[in-house]
Chimera marker file (.cmm) of the C-alpha trace (Angstrom):
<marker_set name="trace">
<marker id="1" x="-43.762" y="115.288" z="-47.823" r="1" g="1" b="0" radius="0.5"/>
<marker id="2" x="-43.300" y="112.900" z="-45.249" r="1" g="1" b="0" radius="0.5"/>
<marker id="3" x="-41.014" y="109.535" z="-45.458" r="1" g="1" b="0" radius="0.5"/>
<marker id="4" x="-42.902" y="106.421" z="-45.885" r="1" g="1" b="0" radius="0.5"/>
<marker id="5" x="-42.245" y="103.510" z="-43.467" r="1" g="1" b="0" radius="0.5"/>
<marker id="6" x="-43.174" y="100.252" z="-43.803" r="1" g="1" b="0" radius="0.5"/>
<marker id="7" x="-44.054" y="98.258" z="-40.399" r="1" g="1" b="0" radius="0.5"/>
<marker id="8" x="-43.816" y="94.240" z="-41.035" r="1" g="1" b="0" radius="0.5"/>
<marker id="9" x="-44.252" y="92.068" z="-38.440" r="1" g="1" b="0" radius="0.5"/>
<marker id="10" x="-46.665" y="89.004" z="-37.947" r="1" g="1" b="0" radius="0.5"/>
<marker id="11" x="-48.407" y="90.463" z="-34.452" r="1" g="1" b="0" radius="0.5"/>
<marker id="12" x="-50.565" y="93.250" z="-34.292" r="1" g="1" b="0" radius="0.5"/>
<marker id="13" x="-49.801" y="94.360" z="-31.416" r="1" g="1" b="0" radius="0.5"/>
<marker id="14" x="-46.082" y="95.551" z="-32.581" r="1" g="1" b="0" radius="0.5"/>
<marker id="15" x="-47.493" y="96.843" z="-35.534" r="1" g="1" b="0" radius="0.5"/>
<marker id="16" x="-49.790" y="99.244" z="-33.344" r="1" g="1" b="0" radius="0.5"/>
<marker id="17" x="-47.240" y="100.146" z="-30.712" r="1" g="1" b="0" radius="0.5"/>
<marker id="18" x="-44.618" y="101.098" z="-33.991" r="1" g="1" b="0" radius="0.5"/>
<marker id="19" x="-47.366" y="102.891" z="-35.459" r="1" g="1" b="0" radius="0.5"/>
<marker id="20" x="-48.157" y="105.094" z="-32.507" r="1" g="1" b="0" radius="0.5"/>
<marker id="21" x="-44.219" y="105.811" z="-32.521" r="1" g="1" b="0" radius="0.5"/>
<marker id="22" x="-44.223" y="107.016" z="-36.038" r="1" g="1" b="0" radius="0.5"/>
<marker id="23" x="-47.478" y="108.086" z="-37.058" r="1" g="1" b="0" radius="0.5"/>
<marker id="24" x="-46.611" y="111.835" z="-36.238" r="1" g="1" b="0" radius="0.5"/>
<marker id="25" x="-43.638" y="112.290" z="-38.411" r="1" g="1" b="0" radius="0.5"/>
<marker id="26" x="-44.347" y="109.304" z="-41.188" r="1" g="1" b="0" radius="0.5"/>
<marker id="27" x="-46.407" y="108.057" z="-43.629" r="1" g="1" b="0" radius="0.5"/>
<marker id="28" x="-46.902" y="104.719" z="-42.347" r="1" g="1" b="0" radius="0.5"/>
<marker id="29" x="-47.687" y="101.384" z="-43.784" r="1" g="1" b="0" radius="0.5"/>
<marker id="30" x="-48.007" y="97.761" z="-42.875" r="1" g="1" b="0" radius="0.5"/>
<marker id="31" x="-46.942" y="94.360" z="-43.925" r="1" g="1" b="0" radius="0.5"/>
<marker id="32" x="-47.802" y="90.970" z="-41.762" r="1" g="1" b="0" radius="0.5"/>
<marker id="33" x="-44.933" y="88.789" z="-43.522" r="1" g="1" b="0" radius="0.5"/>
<marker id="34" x="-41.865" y="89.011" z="-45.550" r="1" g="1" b="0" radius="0.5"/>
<marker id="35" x="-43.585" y="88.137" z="-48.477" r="1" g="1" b="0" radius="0.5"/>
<marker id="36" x="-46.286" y="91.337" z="-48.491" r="1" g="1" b="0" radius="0.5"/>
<marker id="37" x="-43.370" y="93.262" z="-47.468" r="1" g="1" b="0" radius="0.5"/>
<marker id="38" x="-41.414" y="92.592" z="-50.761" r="1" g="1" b="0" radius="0.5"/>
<marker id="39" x="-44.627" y="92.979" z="-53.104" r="1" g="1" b="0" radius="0.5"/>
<marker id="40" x="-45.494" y="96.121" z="-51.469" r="1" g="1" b="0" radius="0.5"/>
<marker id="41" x="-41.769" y="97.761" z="-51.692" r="1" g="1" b="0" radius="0.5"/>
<marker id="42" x="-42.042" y="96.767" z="-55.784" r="1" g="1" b="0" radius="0.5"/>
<marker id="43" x="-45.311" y="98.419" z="-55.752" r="1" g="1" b="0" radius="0.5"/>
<marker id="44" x="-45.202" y="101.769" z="-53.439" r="1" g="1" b="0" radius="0.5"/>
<marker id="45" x="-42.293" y="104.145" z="-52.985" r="1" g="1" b="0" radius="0.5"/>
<marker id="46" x="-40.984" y="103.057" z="-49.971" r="1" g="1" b="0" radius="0.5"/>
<marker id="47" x="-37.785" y="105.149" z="-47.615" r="1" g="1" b="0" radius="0.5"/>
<marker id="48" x="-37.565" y="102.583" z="-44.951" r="1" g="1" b="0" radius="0.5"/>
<marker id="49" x="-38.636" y="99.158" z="-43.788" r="1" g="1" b="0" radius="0.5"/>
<marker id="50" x="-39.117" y="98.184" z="-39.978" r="1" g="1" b="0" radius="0.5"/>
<marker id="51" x="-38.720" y="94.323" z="-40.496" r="1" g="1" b="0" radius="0.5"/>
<marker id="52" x="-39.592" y="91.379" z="-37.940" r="1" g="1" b="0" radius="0.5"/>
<marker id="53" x="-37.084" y="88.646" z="-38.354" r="1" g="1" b="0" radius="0.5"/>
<marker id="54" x="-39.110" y="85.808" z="-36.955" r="1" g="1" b="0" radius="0.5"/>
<marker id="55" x="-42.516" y="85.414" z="-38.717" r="1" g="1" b="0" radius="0.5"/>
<marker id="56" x="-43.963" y="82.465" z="-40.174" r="1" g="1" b="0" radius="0.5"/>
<marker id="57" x="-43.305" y="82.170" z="-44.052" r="1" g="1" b="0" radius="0.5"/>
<marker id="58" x="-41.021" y="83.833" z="-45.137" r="1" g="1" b="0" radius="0.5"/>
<marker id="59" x="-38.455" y="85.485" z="-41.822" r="1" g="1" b="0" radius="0.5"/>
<marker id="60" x="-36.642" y="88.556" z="-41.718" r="1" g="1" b="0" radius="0.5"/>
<marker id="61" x="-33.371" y="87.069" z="-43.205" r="1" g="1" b="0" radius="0.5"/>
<marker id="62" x="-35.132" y="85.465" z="-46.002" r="1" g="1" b="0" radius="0.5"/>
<marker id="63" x="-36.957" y="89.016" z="-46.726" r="1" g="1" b="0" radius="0.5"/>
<marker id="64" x="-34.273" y="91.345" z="-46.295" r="1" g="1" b="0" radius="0.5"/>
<marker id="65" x="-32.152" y="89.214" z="-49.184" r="1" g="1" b="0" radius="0.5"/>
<marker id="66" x="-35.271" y="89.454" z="-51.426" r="1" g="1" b="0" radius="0.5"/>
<marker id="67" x="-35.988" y="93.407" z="-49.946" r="1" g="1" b="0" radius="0.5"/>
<marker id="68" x="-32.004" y="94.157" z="-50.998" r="1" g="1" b="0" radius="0.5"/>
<marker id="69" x="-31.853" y="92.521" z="-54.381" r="1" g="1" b="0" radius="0.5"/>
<marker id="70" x="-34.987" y="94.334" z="-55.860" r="1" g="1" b="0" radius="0.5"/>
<marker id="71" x="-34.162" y="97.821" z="-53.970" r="1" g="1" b="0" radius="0.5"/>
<marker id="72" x="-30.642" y="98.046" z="-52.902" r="1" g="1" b="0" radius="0.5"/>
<marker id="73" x="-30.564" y="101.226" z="-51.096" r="1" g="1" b="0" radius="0.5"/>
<marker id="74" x="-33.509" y="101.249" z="-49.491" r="1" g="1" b="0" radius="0.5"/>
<marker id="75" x="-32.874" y="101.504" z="-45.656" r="1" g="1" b="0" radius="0.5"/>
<marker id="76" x="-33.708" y="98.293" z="-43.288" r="1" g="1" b="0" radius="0.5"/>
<marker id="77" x="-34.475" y="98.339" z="-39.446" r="1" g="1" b="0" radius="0.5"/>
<marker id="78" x="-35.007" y="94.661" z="-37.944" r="1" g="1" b="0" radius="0.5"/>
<marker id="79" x="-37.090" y="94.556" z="-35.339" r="1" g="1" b="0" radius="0.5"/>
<marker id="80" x="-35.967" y="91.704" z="-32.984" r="1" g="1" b="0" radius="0.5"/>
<marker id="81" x="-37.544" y="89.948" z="-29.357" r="1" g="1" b="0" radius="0.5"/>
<marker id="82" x="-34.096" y="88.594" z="-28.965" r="1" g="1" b="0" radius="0.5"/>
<marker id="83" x="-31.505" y="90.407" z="-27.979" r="1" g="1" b="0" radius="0.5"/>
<marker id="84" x="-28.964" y="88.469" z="-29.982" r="1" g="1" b="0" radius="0.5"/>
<marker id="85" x="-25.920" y="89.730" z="-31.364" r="1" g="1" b="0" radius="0.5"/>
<marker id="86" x="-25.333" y="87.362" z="-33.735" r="1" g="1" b="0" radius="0.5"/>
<marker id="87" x="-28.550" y="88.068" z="-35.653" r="1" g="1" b="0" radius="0.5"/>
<marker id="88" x="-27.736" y="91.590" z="-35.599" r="1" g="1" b="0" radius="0.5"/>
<marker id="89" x="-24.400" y="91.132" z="-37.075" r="1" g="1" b="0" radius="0.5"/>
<marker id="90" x="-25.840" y="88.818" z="-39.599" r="1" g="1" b="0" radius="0.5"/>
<marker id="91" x="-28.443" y="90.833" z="-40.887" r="1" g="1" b="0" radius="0.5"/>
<marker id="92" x="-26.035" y="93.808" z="-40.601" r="1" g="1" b="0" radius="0.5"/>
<marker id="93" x="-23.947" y="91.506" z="-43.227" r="1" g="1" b="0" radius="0.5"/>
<marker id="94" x="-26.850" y="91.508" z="-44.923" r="1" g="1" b="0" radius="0.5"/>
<marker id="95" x="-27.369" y="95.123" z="-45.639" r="1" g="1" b="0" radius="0.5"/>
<marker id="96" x="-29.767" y="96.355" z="-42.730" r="1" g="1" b="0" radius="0.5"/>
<marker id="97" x="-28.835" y="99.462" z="-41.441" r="1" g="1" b="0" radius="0.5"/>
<marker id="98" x="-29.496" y="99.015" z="-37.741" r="1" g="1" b="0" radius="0.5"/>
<marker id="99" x="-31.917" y="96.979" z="-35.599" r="1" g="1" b="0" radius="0.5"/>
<marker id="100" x="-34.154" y="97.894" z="-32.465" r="1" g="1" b="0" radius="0.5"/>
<marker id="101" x="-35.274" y="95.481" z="-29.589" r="1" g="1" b="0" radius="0.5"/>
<marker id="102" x="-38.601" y="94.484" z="-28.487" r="1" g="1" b="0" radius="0.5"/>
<marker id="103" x="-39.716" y="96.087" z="-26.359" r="1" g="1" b="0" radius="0.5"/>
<marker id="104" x="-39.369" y="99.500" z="-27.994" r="1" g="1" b="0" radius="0.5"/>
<marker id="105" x="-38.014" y="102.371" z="-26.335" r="1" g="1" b="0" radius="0.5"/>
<marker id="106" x="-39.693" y="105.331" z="-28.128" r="1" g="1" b="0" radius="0.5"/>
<marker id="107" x="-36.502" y="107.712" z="-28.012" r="1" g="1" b="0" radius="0.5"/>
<marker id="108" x="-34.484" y="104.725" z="-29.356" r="1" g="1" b="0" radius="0.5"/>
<marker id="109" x="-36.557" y="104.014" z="-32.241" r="1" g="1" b="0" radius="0.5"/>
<marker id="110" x="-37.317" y="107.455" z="-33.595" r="1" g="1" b="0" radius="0.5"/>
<marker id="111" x="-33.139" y="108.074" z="-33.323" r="1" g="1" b="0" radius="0.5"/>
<marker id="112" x="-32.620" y="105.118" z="-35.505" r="1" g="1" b="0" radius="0.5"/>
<marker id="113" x="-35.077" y="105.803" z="-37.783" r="1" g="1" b="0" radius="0.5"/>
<marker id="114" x="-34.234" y="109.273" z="-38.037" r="1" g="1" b="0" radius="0.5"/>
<marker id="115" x="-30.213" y="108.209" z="-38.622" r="1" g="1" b="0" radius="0.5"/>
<marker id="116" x="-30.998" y="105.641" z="-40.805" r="1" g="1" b="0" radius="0.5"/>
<marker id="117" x="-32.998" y="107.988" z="-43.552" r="1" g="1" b="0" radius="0.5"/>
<marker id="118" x="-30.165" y="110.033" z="-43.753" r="1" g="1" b="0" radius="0.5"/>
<link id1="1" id2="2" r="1" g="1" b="0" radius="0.2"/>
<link id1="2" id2="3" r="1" g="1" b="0" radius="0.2"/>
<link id1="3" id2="4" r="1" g="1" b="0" radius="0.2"/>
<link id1="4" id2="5" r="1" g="1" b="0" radius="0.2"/>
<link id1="5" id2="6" r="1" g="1" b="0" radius="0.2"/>
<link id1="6" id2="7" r="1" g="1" b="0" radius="0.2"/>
<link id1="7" id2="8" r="1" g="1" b="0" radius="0.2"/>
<link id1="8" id2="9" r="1" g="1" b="0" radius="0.2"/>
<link id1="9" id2="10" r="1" g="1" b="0" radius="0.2"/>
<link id1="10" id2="11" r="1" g="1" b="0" radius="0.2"/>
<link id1="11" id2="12" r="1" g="1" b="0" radius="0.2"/>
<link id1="12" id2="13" r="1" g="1" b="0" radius="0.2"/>
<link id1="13" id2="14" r="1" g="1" b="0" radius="0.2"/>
<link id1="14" id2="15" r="1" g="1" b="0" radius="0.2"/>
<link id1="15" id2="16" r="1" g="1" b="0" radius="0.2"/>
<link id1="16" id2="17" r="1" g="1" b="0" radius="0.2"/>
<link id1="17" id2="18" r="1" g="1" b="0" radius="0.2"/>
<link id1="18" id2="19" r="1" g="1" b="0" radius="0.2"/>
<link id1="19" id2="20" r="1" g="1" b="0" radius="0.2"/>
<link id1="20" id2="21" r="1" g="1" b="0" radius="0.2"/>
<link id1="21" id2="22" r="1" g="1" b="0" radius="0.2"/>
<link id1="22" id2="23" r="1" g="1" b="0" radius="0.2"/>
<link id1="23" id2="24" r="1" g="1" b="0" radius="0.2"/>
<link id1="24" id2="25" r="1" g="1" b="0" radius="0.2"/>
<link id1="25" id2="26" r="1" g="1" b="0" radius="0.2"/>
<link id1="26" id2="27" r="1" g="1" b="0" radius="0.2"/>
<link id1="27" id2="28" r="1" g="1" b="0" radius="0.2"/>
<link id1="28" id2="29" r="1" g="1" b="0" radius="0.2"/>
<link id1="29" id2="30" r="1" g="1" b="0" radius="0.2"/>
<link id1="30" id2="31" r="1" g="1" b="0" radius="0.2"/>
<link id1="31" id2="32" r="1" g="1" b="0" radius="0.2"/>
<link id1="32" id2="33" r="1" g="1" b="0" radius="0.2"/>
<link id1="33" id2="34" r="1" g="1" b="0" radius="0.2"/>
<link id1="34" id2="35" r="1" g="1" b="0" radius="0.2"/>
<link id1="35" id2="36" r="1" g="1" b="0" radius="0.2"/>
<link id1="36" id2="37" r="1" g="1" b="0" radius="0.2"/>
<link id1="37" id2="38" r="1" g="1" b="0" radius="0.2"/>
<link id1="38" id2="39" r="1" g="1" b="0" radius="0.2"/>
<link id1="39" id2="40" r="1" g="1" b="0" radius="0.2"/>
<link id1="40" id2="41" r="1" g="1" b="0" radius="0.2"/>
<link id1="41" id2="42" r="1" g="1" b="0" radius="0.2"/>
<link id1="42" id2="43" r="1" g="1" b="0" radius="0.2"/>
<link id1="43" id2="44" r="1" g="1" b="0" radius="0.2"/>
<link id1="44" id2="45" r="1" g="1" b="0" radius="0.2"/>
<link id1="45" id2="46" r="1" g="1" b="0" radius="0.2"/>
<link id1="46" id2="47" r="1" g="1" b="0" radius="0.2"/>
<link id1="47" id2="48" r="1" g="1" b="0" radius="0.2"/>
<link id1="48" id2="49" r="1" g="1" b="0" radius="0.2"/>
<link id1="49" id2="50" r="1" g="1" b="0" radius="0.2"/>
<link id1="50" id2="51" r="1" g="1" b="0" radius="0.2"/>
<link id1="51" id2="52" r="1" g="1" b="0" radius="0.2"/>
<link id1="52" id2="53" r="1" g="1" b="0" radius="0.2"/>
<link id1="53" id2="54" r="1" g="1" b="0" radius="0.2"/>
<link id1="54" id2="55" r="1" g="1" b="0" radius="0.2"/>
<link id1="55" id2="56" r="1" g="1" b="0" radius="0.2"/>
<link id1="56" id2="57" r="1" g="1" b="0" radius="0.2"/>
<link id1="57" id2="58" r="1" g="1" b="0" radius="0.2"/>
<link id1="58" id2="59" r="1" g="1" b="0" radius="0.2"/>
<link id1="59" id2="60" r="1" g="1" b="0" radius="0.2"/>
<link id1="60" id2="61" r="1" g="1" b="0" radius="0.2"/>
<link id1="61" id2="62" r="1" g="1" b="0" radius="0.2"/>
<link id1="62" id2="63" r="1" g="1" b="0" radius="0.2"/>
<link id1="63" id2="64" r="1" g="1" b="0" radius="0.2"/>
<link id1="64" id2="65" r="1" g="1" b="0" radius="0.2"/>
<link id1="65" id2="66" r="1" g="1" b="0" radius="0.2"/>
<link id1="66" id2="67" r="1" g="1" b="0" radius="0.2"/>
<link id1="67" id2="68" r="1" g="1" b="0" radius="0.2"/>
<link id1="68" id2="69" r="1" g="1" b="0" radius="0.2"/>
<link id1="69" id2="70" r="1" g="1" b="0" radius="0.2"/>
<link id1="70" id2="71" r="1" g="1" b="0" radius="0.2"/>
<link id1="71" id2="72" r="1" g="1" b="0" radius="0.2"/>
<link id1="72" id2="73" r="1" g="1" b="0" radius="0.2"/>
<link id1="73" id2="74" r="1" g="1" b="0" radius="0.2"/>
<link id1="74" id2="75" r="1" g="1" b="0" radius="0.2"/>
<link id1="75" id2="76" r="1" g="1" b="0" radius="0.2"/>
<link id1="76" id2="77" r="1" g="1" b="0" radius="0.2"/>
<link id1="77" id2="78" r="1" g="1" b="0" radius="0.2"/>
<link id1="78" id2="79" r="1" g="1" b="0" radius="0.2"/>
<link id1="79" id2="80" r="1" g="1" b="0" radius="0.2"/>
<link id1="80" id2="81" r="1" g="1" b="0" radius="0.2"/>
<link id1="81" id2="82" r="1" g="1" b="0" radius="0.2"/>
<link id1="82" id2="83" r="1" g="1" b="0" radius="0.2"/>
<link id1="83" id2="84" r="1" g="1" b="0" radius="0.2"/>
<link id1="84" id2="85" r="1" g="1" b="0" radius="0.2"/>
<link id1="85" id2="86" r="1" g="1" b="0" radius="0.2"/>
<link id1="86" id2="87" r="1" g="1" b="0" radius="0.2"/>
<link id1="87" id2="88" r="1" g="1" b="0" radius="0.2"/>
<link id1="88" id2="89" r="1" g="1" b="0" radius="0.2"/>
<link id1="89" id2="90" r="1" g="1" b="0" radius="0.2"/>
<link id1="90" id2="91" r="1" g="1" b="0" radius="0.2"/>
<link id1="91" id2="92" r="1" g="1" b="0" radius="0.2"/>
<link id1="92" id2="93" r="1" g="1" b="0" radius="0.2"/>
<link id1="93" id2="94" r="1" g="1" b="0" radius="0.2"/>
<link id1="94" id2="95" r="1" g="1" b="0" radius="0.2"/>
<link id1="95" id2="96" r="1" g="1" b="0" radius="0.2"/>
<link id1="96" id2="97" r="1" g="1" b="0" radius="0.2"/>
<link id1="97" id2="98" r="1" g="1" b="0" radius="0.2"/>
<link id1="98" id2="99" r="1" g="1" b="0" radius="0.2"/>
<link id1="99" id2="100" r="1" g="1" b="0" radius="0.2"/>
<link id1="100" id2="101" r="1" g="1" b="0" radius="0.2"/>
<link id1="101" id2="102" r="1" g="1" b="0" radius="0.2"/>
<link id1="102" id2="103" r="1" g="1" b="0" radius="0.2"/>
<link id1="103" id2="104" r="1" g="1" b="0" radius="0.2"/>
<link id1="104" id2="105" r="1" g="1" b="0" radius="0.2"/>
<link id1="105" id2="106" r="1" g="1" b="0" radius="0.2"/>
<link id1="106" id2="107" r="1" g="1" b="0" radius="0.2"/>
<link id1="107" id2="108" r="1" g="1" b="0" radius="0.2"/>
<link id1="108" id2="109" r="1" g="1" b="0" radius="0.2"/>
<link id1="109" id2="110" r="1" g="1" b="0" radius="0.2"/>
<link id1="110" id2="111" r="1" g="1" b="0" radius="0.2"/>
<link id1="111" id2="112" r="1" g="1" b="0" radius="0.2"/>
<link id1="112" id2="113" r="1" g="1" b="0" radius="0.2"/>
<link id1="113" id2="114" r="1" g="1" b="0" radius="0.2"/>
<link id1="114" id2="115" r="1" g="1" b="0" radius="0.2"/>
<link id1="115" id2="116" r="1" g="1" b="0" radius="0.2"/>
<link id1="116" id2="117" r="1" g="1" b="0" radius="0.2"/>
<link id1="117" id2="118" r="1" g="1" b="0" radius="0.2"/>
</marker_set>
């Protein structure tokens, strides 16, 4: 069976260009804020999360604290436009296991996601 991923991020356009990354190897599914992302991971078995941190409502941050108190060990990939360390480290603190850059670099994303659902 294949691992699920769950894509959230506020623009379509990422959401399509993850999609057509992972599609081949994952079940795939979709979230347009933080706060669709958390109801969905208490609904659906769920093996990793691609996660936006700026969207309107609630951000990445916000959603990976909520994401990481009701599933713990469920792996986190933000997604991030800016190539800032600082948010990386911080949402590293946070629990997420890695993060990828807009834009994505096919290669890179599959080897993250592949590491990260070890």
């Amino acid at each position: 069976m294949k691992k699920r991923v769950l894509i959230c991020d506020d623009e379509e356009g990422v959401r399509e260009s993850l999609n057509l990354i992972l599609e081949k190897d994952y079940d795939v599914a979709f979230a347009t804020n933080g706060d669709e992302a958390v109801k969905y991971i208490k609904n659906n078995p769920t093996d990793l999360i691609i996660l936006d941190i700026k969207m309107p409502k609630t951000n990445g941050i916000e959603a990976l604290r909520e994401i990481k108190k009701e599933r713990p060990n469920i792996g986190v990939v933000i997604a991030t436009g800016y190539q800032s360390a600082e948010i990386a480290e911080e949402t590293i603190k946070l629990g997420a296991s890695d993060y990828i850059t807009k834009p994505f670099d096919r290669k890179n994303v599959l080897e993250i996601i592949k590491n990260c659902l070890k």
